[in-house]
GULUMMAR-314622 format. One record per residue (C-alpha): x, y, z. Coordinates in pm, whole numbers, plus 32768, in hexadecimal, padded with zeros to 4 digits. Layout:
# residues N
east  north  up
X  Y  Z
...
# end
This chain:
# residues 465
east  north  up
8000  8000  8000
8055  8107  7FAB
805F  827F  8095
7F05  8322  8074
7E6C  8440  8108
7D32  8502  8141
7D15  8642  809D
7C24  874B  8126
7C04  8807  7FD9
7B84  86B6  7F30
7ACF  861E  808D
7B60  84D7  8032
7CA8  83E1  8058
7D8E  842F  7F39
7EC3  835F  7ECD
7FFD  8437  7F2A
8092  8492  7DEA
81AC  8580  7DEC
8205  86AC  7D24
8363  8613  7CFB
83AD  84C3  7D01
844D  845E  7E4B
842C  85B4  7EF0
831E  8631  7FCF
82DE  87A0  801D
821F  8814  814E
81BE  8932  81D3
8125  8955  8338
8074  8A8A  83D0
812C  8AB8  84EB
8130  8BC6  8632
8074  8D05  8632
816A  8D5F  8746
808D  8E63  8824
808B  8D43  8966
8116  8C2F  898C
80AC  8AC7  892C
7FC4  89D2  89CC
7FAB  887B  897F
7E9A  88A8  8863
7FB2  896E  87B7
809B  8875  87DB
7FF1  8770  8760
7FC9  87EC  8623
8172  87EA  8631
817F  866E  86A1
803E  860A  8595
8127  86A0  8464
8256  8626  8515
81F1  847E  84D6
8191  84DC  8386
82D8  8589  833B
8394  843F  83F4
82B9  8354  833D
830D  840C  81FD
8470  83F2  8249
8460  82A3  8278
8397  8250  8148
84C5  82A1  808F
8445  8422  804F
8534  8557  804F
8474  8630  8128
847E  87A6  811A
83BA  8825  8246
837C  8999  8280
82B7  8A08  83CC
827B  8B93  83B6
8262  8C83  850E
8170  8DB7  84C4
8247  8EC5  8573
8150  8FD3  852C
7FE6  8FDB  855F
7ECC  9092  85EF
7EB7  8FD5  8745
805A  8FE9  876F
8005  9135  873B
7EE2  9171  8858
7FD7  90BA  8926
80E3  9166  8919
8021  92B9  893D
7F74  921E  8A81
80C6  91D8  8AFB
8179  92F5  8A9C
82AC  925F  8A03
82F4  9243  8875
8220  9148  8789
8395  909C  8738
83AE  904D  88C9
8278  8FA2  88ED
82AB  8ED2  87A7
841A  8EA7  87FF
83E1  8DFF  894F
82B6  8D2F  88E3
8375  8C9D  87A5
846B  8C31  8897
8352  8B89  898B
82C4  8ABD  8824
8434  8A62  87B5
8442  89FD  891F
8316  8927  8920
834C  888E  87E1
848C  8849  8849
8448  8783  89AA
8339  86AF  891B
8432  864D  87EC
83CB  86D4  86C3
84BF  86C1  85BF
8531  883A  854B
8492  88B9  8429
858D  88CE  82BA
8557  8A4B  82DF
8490  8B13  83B3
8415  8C5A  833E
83BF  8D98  83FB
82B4  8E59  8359
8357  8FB0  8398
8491  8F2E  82BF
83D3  8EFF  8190
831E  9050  8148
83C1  904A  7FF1
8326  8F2D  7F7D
81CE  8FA8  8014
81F1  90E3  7F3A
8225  9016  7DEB
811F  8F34  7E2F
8030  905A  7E61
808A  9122  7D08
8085  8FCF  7C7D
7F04  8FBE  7CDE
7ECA  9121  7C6E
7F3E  90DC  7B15
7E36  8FB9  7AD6
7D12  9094  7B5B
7D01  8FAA  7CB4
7D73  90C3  7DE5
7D32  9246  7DC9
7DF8  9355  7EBD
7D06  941B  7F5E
7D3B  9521  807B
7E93  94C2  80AF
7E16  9357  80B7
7E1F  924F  7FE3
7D0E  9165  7FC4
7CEB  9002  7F1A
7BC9  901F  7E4D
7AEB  8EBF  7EA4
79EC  8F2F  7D6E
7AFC  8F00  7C82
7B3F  8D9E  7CED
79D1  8D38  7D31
79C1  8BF6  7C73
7AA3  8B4C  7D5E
7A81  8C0C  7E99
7A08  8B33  7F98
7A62  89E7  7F23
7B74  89B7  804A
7A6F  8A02  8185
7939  896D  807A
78A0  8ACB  8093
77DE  8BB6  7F8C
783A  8D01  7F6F
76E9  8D95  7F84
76C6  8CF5  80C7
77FE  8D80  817B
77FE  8E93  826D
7915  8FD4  8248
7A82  8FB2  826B
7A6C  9093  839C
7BE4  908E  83AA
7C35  9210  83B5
7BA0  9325  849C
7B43  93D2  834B
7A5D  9304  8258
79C8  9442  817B
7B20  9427  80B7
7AC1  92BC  804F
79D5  9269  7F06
7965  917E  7F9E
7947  9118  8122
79BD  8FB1  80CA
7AFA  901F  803E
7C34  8FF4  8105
7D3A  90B9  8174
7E99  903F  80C0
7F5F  9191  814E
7EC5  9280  827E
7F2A  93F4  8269
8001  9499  8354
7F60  9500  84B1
7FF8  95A3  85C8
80E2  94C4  86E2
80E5  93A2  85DA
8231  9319  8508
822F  9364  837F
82F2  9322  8268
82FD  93DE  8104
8233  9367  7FC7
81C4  9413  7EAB
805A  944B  7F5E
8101  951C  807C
8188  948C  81C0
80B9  936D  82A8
80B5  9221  82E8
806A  90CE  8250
7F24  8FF5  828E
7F2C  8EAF  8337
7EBF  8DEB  8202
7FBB  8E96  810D
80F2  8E00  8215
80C5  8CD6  81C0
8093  8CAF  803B
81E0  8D95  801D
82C7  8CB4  80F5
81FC  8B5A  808E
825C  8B8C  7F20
83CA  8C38  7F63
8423  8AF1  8001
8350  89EF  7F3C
8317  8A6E  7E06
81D6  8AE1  7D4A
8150  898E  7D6B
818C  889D  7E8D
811F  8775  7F33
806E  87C6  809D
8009  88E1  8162
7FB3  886D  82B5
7F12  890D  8401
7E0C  891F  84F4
7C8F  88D1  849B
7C18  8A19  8502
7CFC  8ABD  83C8
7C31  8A37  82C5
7B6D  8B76  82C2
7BA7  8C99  828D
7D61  8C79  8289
7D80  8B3B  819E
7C53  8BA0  80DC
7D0D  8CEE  80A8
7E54  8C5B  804C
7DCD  8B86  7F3D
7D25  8CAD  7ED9
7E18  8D9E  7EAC
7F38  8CAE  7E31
7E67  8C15  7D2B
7E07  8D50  7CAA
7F4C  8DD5  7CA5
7F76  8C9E  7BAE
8048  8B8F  7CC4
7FA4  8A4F  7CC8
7FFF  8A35  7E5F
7FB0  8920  7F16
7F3E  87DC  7E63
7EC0  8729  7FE3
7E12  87EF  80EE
7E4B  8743  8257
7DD3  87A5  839D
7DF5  8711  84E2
7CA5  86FC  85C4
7C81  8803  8701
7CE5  87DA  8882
7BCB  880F  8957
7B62  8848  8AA5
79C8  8801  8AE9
796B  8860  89DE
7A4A  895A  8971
7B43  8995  8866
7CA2  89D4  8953
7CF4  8B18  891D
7DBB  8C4D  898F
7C2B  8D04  89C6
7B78  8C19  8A74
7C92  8C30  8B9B
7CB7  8AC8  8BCE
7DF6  8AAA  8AF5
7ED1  895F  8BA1
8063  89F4  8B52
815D  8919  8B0C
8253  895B  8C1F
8129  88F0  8CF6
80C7  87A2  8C3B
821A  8778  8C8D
81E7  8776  8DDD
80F6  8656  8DDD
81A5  8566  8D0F
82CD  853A  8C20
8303  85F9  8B02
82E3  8487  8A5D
8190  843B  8AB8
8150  8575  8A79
8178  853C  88EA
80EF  83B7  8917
7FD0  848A  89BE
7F85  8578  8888
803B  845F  8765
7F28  8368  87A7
7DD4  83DD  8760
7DAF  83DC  85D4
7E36  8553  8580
7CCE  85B9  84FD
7C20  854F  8604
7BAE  8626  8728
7C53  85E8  887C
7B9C  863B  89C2
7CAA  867D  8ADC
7C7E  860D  8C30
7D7F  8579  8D2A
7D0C  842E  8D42
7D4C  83F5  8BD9
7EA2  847A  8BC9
7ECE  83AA  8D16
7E9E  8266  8C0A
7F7B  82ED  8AF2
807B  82F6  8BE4
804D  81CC  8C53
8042  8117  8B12
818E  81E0  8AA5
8209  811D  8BAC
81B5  7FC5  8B82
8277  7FF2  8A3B
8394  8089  8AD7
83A7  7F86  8BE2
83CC  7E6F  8AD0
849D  7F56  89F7
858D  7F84  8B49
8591  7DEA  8BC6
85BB  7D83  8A2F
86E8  7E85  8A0F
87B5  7DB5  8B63
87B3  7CAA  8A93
87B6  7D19  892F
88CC  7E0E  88F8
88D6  7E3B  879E
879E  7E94  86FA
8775  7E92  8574
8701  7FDB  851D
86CF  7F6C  83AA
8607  7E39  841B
84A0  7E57  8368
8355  7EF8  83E6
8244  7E0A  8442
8157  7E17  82F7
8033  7E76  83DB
80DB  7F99  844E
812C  8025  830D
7FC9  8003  829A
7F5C  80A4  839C
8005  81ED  836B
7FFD  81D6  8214
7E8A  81E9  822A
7E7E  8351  829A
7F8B  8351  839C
7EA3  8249  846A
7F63  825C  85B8
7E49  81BC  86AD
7E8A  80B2  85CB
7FF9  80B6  8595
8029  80C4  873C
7F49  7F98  872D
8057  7EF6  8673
814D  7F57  8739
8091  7EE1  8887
8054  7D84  87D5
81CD  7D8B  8794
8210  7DC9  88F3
812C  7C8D  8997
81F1  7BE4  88C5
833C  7C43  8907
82D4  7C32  8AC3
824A  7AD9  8A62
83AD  7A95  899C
84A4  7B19  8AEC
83CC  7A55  8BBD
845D  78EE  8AF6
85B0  795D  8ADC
8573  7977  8944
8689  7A74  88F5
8668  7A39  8789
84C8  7AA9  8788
854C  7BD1  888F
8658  7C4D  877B
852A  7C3C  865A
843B  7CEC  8757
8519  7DF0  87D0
858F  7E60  8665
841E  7E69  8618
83AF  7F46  875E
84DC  8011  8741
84AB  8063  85BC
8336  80CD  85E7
8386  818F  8710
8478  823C  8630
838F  8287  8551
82AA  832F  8635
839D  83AB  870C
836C  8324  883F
84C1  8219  8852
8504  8223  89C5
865C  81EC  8966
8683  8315  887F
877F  8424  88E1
8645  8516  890F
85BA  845D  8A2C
86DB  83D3  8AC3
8776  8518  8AFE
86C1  8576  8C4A
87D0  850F  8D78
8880  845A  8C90
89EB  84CC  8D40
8958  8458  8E96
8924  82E8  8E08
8A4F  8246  8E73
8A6F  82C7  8FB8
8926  82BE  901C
892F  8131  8F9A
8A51  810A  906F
898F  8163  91C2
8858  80AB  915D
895E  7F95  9124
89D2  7FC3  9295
8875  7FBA  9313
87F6  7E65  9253
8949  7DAE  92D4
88C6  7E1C  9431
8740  7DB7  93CD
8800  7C56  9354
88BC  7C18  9470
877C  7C41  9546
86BA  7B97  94A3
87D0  7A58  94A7
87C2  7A7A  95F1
8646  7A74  95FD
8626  7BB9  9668
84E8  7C2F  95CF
8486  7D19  9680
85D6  7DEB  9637
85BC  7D79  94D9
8483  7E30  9499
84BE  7F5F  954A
8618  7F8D  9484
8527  7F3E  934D
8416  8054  93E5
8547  8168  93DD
85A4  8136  92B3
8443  8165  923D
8417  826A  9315
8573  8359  928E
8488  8304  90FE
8529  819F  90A3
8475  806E  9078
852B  7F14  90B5
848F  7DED  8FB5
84FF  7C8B  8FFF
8542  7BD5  8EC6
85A4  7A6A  8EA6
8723  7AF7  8E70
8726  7BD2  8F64
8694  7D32  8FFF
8687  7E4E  8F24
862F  7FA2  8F4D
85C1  80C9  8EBB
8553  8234  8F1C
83EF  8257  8F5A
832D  832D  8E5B
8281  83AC  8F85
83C7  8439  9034
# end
């Protein structure tokens, strides 16, 4: 089978066919840096971060460009709320994203555009639209005008023109021809940044960011343009707009990863019930974090609550318990050593994760039910297997990402707990239980959980610790 994908501008599952052989080309909306991220922001990172790793591994040259919108109204009301510059608030919060993506491993992006570094580019693609008749200047404005591409406008969010409301995207709308028409390039007001065009100084509009540094990176015509559900309408729907009219075919797949929600609300910055990342971080490991947000299928909806990322965490674990008894026996894992078919199916089919980490929990029965006979051959296969789809998803315990954490402290804190178990043996070869257990209840109680194992005790630290 071969990779296939659902594409919201067709509503259906389309074979993945490239614009070049061999290469893939995606572009993912990223930060609109005016706070910084939740975990419904991040999630849109770690959905477009399997597909790029599955990609990769399919034997694709990927070319993945995640934007930051530097400039924008609400970095704007920000800033003036807080009295500092727009460039400090989108400065620190860019650094809080990178952070986040970061922590809970996503790979970095190829190239990552700012959108205040491509104003050029805006300015072309504006006089370009001019030319054919599709955008107007107006007021020291300049509008994209949605009449002039009315056969096709709509066909993203499935909407008719006649039945959308106004733009309502500048304080101003008596300078538009229409009230559906969008801004491409706001005018200069007072206290805001500018820079020069030929229609007088201002600023660009959100939708016009990304087109310019999509196409500067990809090319006029590429393979995916990625981000959140609720970007369908109006910012994708705008960007196909006004790159299509300015004669770019764009994006040839449309993907978009399902919301976050609290209740039965859409997480969001508004609603005040935003979860940051620093804090998820807090109640469990950047690790289960990802499993947390990598399992649900990336268009589905997730509804947070503790308990559930209490059981992601948990079954992170289970696999990372086989992955760590499998790798004391097993010390050289084949990294080439083939996918399980199933697995590959599964993501191949739309980047099916539920059913790729049901795979991958199958594997690991297995491979407990293989350590408890002694079969070190079956432990090899199943570890190479486990270890190779973890890869792909990026949740191998065993990776330098997630191994990193205390990682200098290893050997000496092994050598105490090594002092600790000779004393536990000793008491217990004396028949000392009672001392046996309470040496076993301190060492639980300093985060570090003793497992007795047919060669041996074993330890490791406690997630809870």
């Amino acid at each position: 089978m071969s990779l296939h994908l659902y594409d919201t501008t067709t509503r259906a599952i389309r074979e993945f066919v490239p614009v070049e052989a061999g290469r893939a080309s995606i572009y993912l909306c990223g930060a609109t840096v005016q706070a910084p991220p939740h975990i419904g922001h991040i999630r849109s990172g770690v959905n477009f971060d399997v597909l790029r790793r599955w990609m990769a591994r399919s034997g694709y040259d990927v070319t993945f460009c995640r934007n930051v919108t530097d400039i924008d109204d609400k970095i704007i009301r920000v800033a003036a709320a807080e009295g500092v510059p727009w460039f400090v608030v989108a400065e620190r919060n860019q650094r809080a994203f990178t952070w986040a993506y970061d922590t809970l491993g996503c790979l970095p992006p190829t190239v990552e555009p700012r959108a205040t570094g491509h104003v050029p580019e805006m300015i072309v693609l504006m006089e370009r639209l001019i030319e054919r008749g599709h955008a107007y200047a107006s007021g020291g404005d300049v509008y994209f005008n949605v009449r002039s591409y009315e056969e096709d406008y709509g066909k993203l969010s499935n909407q008719r023109l006649e039945n959308m409301r106004p733009a309502a995207d500048t304080e101003d709308e008596t300078c538009k021809g229409d009230l559906r028409d969008f801004a491409l390039w706001k005018g200069e007001k007072p206290g805001e940044p500018t820079w020069p065009t030929p229609w007088g100084p201002g600023r660009p509009g959100w939708h016009l960011e990304c087109s310019a540094m999509a196409t500067k990176y990809l090319g006029p015509t590429f393979d995916i343009h990625g981000g959140g559900i609720d970007l369908i309408f109006p910012h994708h729907e705008n960007e196909i707009a006004q790159s299509q009219a300015a004669g770019d075919g764009f994006a040839r797949y449309w993907m978009h990863n399902g919301m976050l929600k609290i209740g039965a609300e859409k997480m969001s910055k508004s609603l005040g019930n935003s979860l940051l990342i620093p804090e998820m971080v807090q109640k469990v490991r950047p690790v289960e974090l990802r499993y947390y947000l990598a399992a649900p299928h990336y268009r589905s909806s997730i509804e947070y609550s503790e308990e559930a990322l209490r059981e992601a965490a948990a079954a992170y674990q289970r696999i990372e318990g086989f992955v760590t008894r499998a790798a004391e026996v097993i010390h050289d894992v084949d990294a080439d050593a083939p996918l399980p078919q199933a697995f590959a199916d599964a993501l191949d089919d739309d980047l099916g994760t539920p059913q790729a980490l049901a795979v991958v929990h199958e594997v690991v029965r297995e491979g407990n039910v293989a350590l408890a006979k002694g079969d070190k051959e079956a432990v090899a296969r199943l570890l190479a297997e486990t270890q190779n789809m973890l890869d792909v998803l990026g949740l191998d315990p065993r990776s330098p990402q997630w191994r990193t954490a205390g990682s200098d402290l290893k050997p000496v804190v092994d050598a105490l707990v090594a002092v600790a178990l000779e004393q536990r043996k000793a008491a217990r070869a004396r028949k000392d239980y009672p001392a046996a257990d309470a040496i076993r209840d301190q060492l639980a109680a300093a985060g570090i959980t003793v497992e007795d194992t047919p060669h041996g005790p074993r330890w490791e630290l406690s997630h809870q610790a």
